[in-house]
C-alpha positions in Angstrom: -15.3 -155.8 -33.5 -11.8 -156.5 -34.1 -11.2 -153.5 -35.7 -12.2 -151.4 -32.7 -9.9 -153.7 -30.5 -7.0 -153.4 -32.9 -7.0 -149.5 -32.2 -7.8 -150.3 -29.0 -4.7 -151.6 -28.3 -2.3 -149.8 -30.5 -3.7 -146.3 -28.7 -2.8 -148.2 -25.6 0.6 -148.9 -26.9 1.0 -145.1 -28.0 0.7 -144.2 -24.3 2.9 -146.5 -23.0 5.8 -145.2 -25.7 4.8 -141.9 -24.2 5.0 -142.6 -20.7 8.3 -144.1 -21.1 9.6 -141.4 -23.0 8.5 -138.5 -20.7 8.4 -140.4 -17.4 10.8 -141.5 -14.7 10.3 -145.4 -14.3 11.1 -145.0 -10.9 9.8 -142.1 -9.4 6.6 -141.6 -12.1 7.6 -138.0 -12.1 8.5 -136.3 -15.6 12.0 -136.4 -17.2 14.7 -134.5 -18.1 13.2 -134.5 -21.5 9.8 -133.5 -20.4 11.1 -131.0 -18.0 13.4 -129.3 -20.9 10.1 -129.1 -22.9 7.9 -127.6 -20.0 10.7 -125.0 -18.9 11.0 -123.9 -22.5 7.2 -123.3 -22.4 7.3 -121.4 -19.3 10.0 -119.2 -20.7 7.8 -118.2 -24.1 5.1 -117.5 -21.3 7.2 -115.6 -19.3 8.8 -113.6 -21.7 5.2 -112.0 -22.8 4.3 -111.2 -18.9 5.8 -109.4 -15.9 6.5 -112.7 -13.9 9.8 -113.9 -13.1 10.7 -117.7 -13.1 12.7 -120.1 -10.9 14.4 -123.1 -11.8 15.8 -125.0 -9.0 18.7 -128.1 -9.0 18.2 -130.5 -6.3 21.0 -132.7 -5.2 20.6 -135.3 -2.7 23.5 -135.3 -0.2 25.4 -138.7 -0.1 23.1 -140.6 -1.8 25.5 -142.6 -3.7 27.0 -144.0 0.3 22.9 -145.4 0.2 23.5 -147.1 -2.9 26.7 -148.7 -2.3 26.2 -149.7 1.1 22.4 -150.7 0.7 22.3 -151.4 -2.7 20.4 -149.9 -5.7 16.8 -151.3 -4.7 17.0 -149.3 -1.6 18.4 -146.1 -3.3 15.1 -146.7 -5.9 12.8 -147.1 -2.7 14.4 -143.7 -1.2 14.2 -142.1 -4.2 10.3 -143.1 -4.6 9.4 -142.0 -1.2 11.6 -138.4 -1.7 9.3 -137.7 -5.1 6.8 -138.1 -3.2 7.6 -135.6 -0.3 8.2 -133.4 -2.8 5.3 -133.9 -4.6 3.6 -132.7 -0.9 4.7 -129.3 -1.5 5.2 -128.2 -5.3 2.2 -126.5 -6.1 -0.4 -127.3 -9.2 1.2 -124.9 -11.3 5.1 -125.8 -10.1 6.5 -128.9 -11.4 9.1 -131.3 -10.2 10.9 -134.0 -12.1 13.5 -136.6 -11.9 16.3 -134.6 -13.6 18.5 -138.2 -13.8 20.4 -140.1 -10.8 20.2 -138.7 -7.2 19.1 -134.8 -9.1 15.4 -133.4 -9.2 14.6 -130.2 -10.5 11.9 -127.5 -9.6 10.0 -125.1 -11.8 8.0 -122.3 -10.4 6.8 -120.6 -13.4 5.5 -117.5 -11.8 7.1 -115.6 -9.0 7.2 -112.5 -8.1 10.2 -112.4 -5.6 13.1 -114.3 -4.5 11.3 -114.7 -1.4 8.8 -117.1 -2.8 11.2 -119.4 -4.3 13.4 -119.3 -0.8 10.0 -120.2 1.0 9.9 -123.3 -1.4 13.1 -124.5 -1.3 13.1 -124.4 2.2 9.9 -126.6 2.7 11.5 -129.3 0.5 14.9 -129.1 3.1 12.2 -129.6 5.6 10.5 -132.5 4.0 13.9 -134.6 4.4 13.9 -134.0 8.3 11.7 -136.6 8.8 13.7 -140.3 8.5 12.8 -142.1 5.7 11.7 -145.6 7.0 12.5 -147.8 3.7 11.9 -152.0 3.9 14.8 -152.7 4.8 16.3 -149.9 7.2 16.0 -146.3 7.9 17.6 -143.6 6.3 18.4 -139.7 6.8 19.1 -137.5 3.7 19.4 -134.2 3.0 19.8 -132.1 -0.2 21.5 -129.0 -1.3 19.9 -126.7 -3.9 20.5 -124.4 -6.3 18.3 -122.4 -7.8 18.6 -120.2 -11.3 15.6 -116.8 -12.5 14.4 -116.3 -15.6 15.6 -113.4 -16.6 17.9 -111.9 -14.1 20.4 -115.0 -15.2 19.5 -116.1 -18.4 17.3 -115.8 -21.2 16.9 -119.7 -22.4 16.5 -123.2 -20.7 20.1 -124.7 -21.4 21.4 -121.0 -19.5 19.6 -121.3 -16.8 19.5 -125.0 -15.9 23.3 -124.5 -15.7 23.0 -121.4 -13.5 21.3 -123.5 -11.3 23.5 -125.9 -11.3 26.4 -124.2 -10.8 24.4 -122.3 -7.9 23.6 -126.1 -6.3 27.4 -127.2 -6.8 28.5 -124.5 -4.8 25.5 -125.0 -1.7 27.5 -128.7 -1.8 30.8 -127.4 -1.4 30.0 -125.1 1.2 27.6 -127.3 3.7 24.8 -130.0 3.2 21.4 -128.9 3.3 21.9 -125.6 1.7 20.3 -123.2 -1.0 21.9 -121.3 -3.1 20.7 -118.4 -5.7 22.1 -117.4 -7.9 22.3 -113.6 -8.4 23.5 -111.6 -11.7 24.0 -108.0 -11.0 26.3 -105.5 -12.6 27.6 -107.9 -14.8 29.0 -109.7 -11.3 27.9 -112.9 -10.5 27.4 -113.3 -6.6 26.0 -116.4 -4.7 23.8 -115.9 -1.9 23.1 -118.6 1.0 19.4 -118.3 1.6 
């Protein structure tokens, strides 16, 4: 008998190593780690099929003015309740994580056409329309996105995070609430406001 609880509990404890390892404690979504690892698995797939892929950066807009005038158990609660928005409209086959502070990121690992992932990324825009009513006040937020394909801009993970990056850096710097895709063509790089 106490050898069956013994494993038990240290099977238990193997989860809970993994769970912390590949889960955000405060949204329950994956990590950066486990997103890395997912993306590069979508990337083998999709480099043996005709399918496309979409990575997309999300930035929430002013979210650090939440946390220093509300404080960080607010920005936690908002970031809870915008995981789970998301969560409304990612797909079973998409997947969303907690990329690390106010930054999620998107992986649709099958498309066929740009307008697919534009349909996507505009939904989660739409999903911060609504305010956010937290414990201890209500709250507005938008987000500006960027988004990266696999392989019209790169050919491995670290590539194409960054294209998306750089693609969600430049929505910010033009408005709030924007996407961005990026587009390689002709050896030219070109944003393009969706």
């Amino acid at each position: 008998m106490s050898i069956f609880s013994d494993i038990t509990e240290k099977k238990k404890a193997e989860e809970h190593i993994f769970q912390l390892a590949h889960n955000d404690l405060i949204t329950q979504l994956p990590n950066r780690a486990a997103f890395h690892k997912q993306l590069n698995d979508a990337i083998i797939t999709a480099a043996h099929s005709t399918y496309r892929l979409a990575v997309m950066f999300i930035d929430l807009d002013h979210f650090k003015l939440i946390n220093d005038t509300s404080g960080h158990p607010v920005g936690d609660e908002l970031l809870q309740q915008v995981a789970l928005r998301f969560k409304e409209i990612i797909g079973s086959n998409d997947i969303i994580s907690r990329f690390g502070g106010d930054e999620f990121t998107v992986l649709l690992p099958c498309i066929e056409t740009i307008e697919e992932v534009s349909e996507v990324a505009n939904k989660i825009l739409d999903s911060l329309l609504s305010p956010f009513a937290l414990l201890s006040c209500e709250v507005t937020i938008s987000a500006s996105i960027g988004v990266g394909i696999y392989p019209d801009n790169a050919k491995d993970a670290s590539s194409l995070l960054s294209c998306a990056d750089n693609a969600m850096y430049s929505a910010k710097k033009i408005a709030v609430a924007l996407v961005v895709i990026f587009i390689l063509s002709k050896c030219k790089l070109m944003l393009m406001n969706v």
